[in-house]
C-alpha positions as CSV (number, residue, x, y, z in Angstrom):
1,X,4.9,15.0,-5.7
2,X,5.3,15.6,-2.0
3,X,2.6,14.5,0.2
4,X,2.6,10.5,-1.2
5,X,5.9,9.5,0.6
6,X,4.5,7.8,3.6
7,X,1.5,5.9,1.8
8,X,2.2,2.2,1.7
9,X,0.1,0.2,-0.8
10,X,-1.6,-3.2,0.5
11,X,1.3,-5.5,-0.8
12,X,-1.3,-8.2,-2.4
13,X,0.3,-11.0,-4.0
14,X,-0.6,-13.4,-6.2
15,X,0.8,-16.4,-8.3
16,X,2.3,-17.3,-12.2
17,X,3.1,-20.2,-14.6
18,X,4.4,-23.3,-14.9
19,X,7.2,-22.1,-16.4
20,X,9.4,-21.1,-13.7
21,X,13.3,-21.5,-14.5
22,X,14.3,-24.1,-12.4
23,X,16.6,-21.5,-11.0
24,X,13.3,-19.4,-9.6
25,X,11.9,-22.6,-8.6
26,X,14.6,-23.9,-6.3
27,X,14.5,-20.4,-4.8
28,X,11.1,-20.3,-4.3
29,X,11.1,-23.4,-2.9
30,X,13.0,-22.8,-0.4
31,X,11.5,-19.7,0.9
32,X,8.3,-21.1,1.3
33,X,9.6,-24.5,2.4
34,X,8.4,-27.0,0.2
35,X,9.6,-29.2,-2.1
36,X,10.4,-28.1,-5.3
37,X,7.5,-30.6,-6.5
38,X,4.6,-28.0,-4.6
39,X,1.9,-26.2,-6.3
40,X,3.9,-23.9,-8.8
41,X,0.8,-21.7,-8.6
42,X,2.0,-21.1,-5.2
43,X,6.1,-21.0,-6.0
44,X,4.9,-18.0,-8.4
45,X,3.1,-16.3,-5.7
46,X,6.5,-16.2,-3.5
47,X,8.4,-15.1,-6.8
48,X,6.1,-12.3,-7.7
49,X,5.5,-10.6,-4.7
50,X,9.7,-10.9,-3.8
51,X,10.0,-9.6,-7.1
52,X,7.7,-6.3,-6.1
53,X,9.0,-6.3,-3.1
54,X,12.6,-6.0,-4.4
55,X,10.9,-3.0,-6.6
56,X,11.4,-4.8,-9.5
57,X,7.3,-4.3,-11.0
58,X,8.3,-4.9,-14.2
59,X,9.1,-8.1,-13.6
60,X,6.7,-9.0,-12.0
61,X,4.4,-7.7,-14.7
62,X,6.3,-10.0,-16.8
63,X,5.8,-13.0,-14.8
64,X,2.1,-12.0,-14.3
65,X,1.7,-12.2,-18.3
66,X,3.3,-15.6,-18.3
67,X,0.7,-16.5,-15.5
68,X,-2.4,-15.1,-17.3
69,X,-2.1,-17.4,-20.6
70,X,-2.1,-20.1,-17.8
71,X,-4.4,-19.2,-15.3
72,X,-6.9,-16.7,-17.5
73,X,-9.3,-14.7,-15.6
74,X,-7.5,-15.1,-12.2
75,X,-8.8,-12.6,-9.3
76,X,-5.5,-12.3,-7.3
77,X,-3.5,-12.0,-10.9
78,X,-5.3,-9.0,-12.0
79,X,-5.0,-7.4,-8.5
80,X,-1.3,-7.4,-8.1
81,X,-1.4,-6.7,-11.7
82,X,-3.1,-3.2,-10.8
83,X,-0.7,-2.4,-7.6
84,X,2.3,-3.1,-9.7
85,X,1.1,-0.5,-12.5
86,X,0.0,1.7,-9.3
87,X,3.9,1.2,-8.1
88,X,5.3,2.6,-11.5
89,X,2.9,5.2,-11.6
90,X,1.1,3.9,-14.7
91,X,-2.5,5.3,-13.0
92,X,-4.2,5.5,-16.4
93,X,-3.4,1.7,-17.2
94,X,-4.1,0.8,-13.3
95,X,-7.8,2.2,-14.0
96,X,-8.0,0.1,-16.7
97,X,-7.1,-2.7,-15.6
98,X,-9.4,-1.9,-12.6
99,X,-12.1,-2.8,-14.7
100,X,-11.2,-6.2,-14.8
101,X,-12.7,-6.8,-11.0
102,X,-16.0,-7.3,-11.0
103,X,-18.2,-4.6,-9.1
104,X,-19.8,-7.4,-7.1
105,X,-16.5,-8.4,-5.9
106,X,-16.9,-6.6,-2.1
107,X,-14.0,-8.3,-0.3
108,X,-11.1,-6.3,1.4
109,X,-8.7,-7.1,-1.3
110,X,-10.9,-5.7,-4.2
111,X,-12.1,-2.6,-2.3
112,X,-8.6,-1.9,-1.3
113,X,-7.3,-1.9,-4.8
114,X,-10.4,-0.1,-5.6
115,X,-9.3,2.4,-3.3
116,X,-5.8,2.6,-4.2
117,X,-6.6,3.6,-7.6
118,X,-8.8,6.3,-6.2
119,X,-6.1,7.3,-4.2
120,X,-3.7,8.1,-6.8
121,X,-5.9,9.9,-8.8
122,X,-6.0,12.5,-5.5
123,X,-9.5,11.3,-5.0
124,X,-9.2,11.5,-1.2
125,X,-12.3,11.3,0.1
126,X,-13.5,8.4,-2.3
127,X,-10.6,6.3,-1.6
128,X,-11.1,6.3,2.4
129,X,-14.8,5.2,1.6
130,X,-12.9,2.8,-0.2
131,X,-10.7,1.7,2.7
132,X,-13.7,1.7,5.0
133,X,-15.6,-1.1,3.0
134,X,-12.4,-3.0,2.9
135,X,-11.9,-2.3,6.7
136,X,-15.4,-3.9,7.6
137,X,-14.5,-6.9,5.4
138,X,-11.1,-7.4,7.0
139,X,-11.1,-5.2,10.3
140,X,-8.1,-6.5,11.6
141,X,-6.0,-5.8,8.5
142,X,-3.4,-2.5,9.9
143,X,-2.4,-1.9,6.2
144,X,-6.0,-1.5,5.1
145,X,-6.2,0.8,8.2
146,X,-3.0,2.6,7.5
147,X,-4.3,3.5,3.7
148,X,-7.3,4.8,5.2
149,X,-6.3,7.2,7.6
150,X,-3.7,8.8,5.1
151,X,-6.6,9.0,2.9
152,X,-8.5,10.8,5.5
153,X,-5.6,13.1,6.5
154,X,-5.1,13.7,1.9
155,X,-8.5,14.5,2.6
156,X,-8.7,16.9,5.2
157,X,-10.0,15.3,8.1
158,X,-6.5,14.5,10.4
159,X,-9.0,14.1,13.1
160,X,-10.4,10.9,12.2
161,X,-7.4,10.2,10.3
162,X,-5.4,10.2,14.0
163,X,-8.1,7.5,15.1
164,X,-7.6,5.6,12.0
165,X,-3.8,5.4,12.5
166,X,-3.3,4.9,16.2
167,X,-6.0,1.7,15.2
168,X,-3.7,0.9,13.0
169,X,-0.7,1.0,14.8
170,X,-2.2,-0.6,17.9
171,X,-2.7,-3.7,15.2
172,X,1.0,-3.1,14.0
173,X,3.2,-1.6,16.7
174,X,6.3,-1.8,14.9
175,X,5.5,-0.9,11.6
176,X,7.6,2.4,10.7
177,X,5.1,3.4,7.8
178,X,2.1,3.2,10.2
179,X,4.0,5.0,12.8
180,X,5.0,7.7,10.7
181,X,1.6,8.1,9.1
182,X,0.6,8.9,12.9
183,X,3.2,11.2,13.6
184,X,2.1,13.3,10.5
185,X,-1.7,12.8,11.4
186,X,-0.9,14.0,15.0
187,X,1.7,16.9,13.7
188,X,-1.5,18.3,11.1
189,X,-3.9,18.2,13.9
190,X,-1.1,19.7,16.3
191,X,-0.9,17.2,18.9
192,X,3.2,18.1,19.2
193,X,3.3,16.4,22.7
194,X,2.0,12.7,21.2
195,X,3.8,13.2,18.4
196,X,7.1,14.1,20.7
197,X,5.6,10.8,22.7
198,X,5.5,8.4,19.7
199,X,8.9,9.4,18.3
200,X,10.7,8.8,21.5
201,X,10.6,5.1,19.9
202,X,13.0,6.4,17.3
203,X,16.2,5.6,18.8
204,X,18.8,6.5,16.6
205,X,19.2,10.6,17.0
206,X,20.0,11.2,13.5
207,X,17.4,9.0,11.8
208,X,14.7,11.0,14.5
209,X,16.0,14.3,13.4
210,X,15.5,13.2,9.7
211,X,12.1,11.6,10.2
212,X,10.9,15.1,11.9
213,X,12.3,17.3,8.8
214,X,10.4,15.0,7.0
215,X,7.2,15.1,8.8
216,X,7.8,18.9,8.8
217,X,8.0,19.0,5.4
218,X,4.8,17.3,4.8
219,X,3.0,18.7,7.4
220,X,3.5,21.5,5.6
221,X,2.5,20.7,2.5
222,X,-1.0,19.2,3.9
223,X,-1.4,23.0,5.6
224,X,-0.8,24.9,2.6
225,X,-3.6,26.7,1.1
226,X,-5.5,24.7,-1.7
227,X,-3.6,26.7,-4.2
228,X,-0.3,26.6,-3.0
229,X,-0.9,22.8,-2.6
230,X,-2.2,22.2,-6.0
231,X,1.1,24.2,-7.6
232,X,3.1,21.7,-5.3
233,X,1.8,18.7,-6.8
């Protein structure tokens, strides 16, 4: 589907059992760097979220199972568990397991993932309500800002989403995803000269010219007629 390529998910983390190969462990050890001996709560948190990060969800799901029988009912467990279903595309079984967090649970992480969910069921304008509430818990969080002014954009609004994103980005200058997000925000409200300004940063004259088909490309698809956009998808 075109119009998702530049939304980055809130890369939430969270820990597994004590049953790390001492292979893993050693490894783990050493990127957080501790001794072996640490909290293996904590050497499964560095595994898992390397492990998504590598795009390799399904391990991580894996490891998350072998976490649960040990930690039951764990809060950061069942979030990453959603985003890595969200990451595969699995949006039915990320609902369900969205259930899992407690309504009452209004911290950035849970709104976020609440949001996430709403997201990729193209529920635009619900998700960046979403991303607000989880802005206001953690307001200096640019990923959290980033979702939501994508979600604003998805939803029609590339005004606020501009203001959302340049926030953002002032929070993360050098984050390519944020900056890109911006450059579509600004090309959909058609701000050409900031977006001309912002990707003057883009040094390499091929990767620049690539980035702007792409922005093009999308920019289009946000500017399509409903119908034309929904046939897209």
């Amino acid at each position: 589907m075109t119009g998702r390529l530049f939304l980055a998910v809130l890369a939430l983390g969270v820990g597994t059992a004590a049953s790390v190969p001492p292979t893993n462990r050693a490894w783990a050890a050493e990127a957080l760097g501790t001794e072996a001996s640490g909290s293996t709560r904590q050497l499964y948190l560095v595994l898992i979220q390397q492990a998504r990060k590598d795009g390799r969800q399904r391990a991580a799901l894996a490891f998350l199972d072998d976490f649960d029988r040990q930690y039951p009912g764990d809060r950061e467990s069942r979030i990453l568990r959603i985003n890595c279903l969200l990451d595969l595309g699995q949006t039915e079984g990320a609902a369900a397991a969205l259930a899992q967090i407690p309504t009452a649970d209004r911290s950035a992480e849970a709104q976020a993932v609440r949001g996430h969910v709403l997201a990729a069921q193209g529920q635009w304008p619900a998700a960046a309500e979403q991303y607000r509430a989880a802005l206001r818990a953690s307001p200096a969080d640019p990923l959290i800002g980033n979702a939501l002014g994508y979600a604003l954009l998805r939803g029609g609004d590339a005004t606020q989403a501009v203001e959302a994103l340049k926030a953002a980005r002032d929070l993360a200058p050098g984050n390519d995803v944020v900056r890109n997000n911006l450059a579509l925000a600004l090309t959909v409200a058609g701000r050409r000269g900031e977006v001309d300004a912002l990707l003057a940063t883009v040094r390499n004259p091929s990767a620049k010219a690539a980035l702007r088909a792409q922005i093009a490309e999308q920019a289009a698809f946000l500017l399509a007629p409903p119908a034309t956009a929904a046939r897209e998808n």
